[in-house]
C-alpha positions in Angstrom: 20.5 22.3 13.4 17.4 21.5 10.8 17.7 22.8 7.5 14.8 22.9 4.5 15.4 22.4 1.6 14.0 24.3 -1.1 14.0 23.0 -5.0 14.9 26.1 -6.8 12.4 25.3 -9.6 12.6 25.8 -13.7 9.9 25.6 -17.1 12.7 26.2 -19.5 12.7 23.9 -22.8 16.1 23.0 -22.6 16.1 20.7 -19.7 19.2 18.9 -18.8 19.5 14.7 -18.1 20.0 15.3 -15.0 17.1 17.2 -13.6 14.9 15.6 -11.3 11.0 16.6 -11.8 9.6 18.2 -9.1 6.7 16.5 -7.3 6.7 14.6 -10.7 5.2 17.3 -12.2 5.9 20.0 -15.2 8.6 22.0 -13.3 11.7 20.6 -13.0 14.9 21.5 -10.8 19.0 20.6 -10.7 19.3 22.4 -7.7 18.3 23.0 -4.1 18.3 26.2 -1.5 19.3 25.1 1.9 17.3 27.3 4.6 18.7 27.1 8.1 17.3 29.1 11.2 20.8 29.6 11.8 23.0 30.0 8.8 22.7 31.6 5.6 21.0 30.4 2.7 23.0 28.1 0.5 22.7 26.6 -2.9 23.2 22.5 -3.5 23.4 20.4 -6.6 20.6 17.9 -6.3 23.1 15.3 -7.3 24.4 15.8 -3.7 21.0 15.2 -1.9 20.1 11.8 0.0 17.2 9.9 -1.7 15.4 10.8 1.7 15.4 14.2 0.9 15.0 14.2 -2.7 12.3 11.9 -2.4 9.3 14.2 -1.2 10.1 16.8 -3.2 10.4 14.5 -6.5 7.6 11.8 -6.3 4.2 11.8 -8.0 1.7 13.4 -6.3 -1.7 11.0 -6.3 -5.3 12.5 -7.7 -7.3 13.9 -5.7 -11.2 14.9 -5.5 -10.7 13.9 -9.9 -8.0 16.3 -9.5 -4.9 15.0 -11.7 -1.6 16.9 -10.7 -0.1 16.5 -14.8 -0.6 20.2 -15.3 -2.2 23.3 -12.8 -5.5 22.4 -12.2 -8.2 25.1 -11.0 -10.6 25.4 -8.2 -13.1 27.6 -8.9 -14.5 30.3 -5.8 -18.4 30.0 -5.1 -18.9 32.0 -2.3 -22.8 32.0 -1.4 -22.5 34.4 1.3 -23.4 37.8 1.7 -20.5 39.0 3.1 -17.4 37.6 1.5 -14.7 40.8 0.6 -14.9 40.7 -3.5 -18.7 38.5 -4.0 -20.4 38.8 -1.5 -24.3 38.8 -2.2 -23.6 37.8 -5.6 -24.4 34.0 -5.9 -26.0 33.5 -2.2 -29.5 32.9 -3.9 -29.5 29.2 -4.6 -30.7 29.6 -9.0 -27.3 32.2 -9.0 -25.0 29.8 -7.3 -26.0 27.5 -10.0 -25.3 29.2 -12.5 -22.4 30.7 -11.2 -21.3 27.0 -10.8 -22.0 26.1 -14.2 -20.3 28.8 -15.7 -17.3 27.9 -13.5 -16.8 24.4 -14.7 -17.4 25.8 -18.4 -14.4 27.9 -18.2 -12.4 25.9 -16.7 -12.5 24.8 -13.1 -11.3 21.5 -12.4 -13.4 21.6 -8.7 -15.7 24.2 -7.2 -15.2 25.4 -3.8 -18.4 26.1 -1.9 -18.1 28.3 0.8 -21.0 29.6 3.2 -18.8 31.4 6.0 -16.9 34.5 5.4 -13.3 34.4 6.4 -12.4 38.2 5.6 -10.3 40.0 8.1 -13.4 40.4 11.0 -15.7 38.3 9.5 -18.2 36.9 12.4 -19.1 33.4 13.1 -22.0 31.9 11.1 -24.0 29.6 12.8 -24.0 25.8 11.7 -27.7 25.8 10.6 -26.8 28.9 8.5 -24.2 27.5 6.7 -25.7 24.3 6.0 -28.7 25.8 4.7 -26.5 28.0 2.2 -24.2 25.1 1.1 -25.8 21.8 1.3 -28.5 22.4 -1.6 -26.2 24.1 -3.6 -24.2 21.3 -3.4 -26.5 18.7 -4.4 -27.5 20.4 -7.0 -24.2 20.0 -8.8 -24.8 16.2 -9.8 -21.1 14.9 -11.1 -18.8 18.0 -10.2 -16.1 18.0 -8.1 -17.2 19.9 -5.2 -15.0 20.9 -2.1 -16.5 22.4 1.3 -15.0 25.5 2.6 -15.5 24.9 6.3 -14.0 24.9 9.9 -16.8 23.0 11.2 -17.4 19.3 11.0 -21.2 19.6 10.6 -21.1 21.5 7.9 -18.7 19.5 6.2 -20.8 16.2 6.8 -23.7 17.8 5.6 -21.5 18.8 2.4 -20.4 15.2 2.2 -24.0 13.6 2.4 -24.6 15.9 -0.3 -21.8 15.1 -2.9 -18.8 17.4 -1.6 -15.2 15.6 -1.7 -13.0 17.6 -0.1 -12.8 19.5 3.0 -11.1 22.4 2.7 -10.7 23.6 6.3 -8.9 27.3 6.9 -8.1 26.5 10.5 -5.8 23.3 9.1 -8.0 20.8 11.5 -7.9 23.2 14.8 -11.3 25.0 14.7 -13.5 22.1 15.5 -12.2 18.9 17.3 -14.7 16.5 15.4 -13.1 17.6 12.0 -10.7 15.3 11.6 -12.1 12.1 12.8 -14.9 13.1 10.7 -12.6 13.6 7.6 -11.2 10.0 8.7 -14.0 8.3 9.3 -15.8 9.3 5.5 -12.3 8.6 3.7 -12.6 12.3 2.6 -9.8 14.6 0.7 -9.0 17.4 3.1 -6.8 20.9 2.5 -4.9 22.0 5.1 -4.1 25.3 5.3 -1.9 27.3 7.8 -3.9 30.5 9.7 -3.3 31.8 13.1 -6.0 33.0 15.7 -9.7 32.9 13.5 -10.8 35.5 11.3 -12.0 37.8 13.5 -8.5 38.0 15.2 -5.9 37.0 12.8 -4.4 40.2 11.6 -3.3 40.9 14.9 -1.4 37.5 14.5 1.3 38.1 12.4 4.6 38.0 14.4 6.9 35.5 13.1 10.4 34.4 13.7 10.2 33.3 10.4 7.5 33.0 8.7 8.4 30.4 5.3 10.0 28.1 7.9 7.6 28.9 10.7 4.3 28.1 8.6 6.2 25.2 7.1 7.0 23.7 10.5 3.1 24.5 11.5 2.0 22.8 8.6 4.4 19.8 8.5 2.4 19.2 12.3 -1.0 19.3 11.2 0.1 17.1 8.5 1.2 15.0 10.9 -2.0 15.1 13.1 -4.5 14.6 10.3 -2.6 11.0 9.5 -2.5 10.2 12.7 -6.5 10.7 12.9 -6.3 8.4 10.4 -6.7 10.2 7.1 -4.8 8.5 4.1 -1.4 11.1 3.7 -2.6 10.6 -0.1 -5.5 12.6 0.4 -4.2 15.7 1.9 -3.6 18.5 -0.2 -1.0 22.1 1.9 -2.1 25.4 1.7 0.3 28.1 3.3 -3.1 30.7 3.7 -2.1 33.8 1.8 -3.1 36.9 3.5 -3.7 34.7 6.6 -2.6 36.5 9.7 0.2 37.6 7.3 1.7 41.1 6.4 1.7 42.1 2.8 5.8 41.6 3.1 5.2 38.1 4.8 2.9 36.9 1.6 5.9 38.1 -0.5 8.4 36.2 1.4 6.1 33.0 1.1 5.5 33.1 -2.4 8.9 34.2 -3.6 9.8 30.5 -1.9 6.5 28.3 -2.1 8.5 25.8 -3.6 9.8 25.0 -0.7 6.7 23.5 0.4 6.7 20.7 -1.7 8.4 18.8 1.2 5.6 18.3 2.8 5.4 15.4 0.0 1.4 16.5 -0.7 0.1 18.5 -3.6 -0.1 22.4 -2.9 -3.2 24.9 -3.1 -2.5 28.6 -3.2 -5.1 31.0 -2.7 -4.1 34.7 -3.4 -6.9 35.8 -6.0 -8.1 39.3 -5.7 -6.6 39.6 -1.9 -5.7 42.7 -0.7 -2.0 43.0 -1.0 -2.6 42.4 -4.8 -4.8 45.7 -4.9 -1.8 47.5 -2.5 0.8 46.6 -5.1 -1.2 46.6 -8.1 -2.7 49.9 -7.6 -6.4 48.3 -7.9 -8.3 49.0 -4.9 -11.6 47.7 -5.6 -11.8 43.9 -5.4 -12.9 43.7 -9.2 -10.1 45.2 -10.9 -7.4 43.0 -9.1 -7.8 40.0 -11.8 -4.6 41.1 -13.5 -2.6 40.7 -10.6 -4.3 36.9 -10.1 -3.4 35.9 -12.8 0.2 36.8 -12.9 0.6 35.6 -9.5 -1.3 31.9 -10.9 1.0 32.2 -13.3 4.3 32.7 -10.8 2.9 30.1 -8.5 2.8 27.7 -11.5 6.0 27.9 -12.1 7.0 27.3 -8.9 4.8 23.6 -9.0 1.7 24.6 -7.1 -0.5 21.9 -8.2 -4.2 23.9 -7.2 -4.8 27.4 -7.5 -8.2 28.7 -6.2 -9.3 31.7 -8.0 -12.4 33.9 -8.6 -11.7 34.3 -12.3 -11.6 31.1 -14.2 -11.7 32.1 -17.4 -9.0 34.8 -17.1 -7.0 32.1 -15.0 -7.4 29.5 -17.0 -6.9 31.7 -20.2 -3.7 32.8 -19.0 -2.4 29.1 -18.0 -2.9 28.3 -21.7 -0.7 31.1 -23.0 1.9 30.2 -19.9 2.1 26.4 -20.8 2.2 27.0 -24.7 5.4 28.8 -24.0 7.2 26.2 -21.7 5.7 23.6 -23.9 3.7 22.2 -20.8 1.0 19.6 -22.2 
């Protein structure tokens, strides 16, 4: 029988002696949930955990891409595309991506993430002269940012790479195109793994689970395990579980009332939920545009659960929000 372990994490200012920091971060924990397949949930001291276990869930993450994991850090959304769900057509001329890009790192984005493919519910393929041709520029045009590439395919990401880009951040977790991760290995470059079933076009028909925290934690835990064994450093690997990813709306719940259980995969975590379309279900904002309150909170909910990266649309609101959050918990 295989159990997870969850830290059940906590911001409060009183923190006892004996709490153990969690990913050697600004939460902190005293206890753990055990998760079983087979039994109820239970609840551990963290006193009464093996160093082995303790150990991933405890240890420093390393930077990555000039991201330092002290405090949330922010990765800005600049989708030049003209079919994304909430920007789509916005910044796809290459003088408004740059501006768009500029204005990001002024308010607050610790990287960008440059995106030229769609990956809405149905999006189509774009082909890999198309993408390059929207991302590439764009990319060199941002002399001494941290950039990431938001790509499935390894040409793309190469080009982004020649171009200044590094980090991959790859939807399909290393599946989509076999040359990805040799690619990734061979150029020493930071990747994001993140967990998605089927491809856009056919993930919402994808979302059977036995369950799905352990299931995309198992899935993950592999491609983790595939991308080091490609030969990329398990330092530069950063987990995403894929929000709104051939997941339900109560399946997203489920995985971010427990994404702290996902810091043992020992690598720093990205969550992407900003403006998604359960956040306009539950927060009674339909259009894309009004769903920034409901980002931020959930920013806000992941951060207190650890989540080192949080990719958002709204950097200013995000990052205006952190402020308040870590002022509060007395989070430098």
């Amino acid at each position: 029988m295989t159990d997870y372990y969850r830290p059940i994490p906590q911001t409060d200012v009183a923190r006892p002696p004996d709490a153990r920091p969690l990913a050697g971060g600004w939460a902190w924990f005293t206890h753990v949930e055990v998760l079983s397949r087979h039994a109820a949930p239970r609840i551990v001291a963290a006193s009464d955990l093996p160093d082995t276990i303790l150990a991933p869930l405890t240890a420093p993450r390393a930077a990555i891409a000039g991201l330092h994991f002290d405090r949330p850090r922010i990765m800005g959304i600049l989708n030049v595309t003209p079919d994304s769900f909430s920007d789509g057509g916005k910044h796809d001329a290459p003088e408004a991506a740059r501006a768009h890009a500029a204005r990001l790192i002024a308010e607050g984005a610790g990287i960008l993430d440059i995106g030229g493919e769609s990956t809405r519910p149905g999006a189509a393929d774009v082909s890999i002269s198309v993408e390059i041709a929207r991302t590439a520029p764009v990319i060199a045009a941002l002399h001494g940012a941290s950039v990431s590439i938001d790509t499935r395919k390894a040409a793309v990401a190469a080009a982004a790479l020649d171009a200044g880009a590094r980090l991959v951040n790859d939807v399909s977790g290393l599946t989509h195109d076999p040359a990805m991760a040799a690619l990734c290995a061979a150029r020493g470059a930071a990747v994001c793994i993140m967990h998605m079933r089927g491809d856009p076009a056919t993930m919402t028909g994808m979302t059977t689970y036995d369950d799905v925290l352990l299931d995309v934690f198992d899935a993950l835990a592999a491609r983790i395990a595939a991308a080091i064994a490609a030969g990329i450093s398990p330092t530069q690997i950063i987990a995403d579980p894929g929000i709104g990813f051939a997941k339900s709306e109560a399946q997203n719940l489920a995985l971010l009332r427990r994404v702290s259980l996902f810091h043992g995969l020992g690598v720093p975590l990205l969550l992407g939920v900003s403006r998604k379309r359960f956040i306009g279900t539950l927060g009674a904002a339909p259009d894309p545009q009004d769903r920034v309150h409901g980002s931020v909170a959930l920013a806000q909910a992941a951060a207190g659960q650890g989540v080192q990266v949080l990719r958002v649309h709204d950097v200013f609101a995000t990052a205006s929000g952190l402020a308040l959050w870590r002022a509060v918990h007395a989070i430098a």
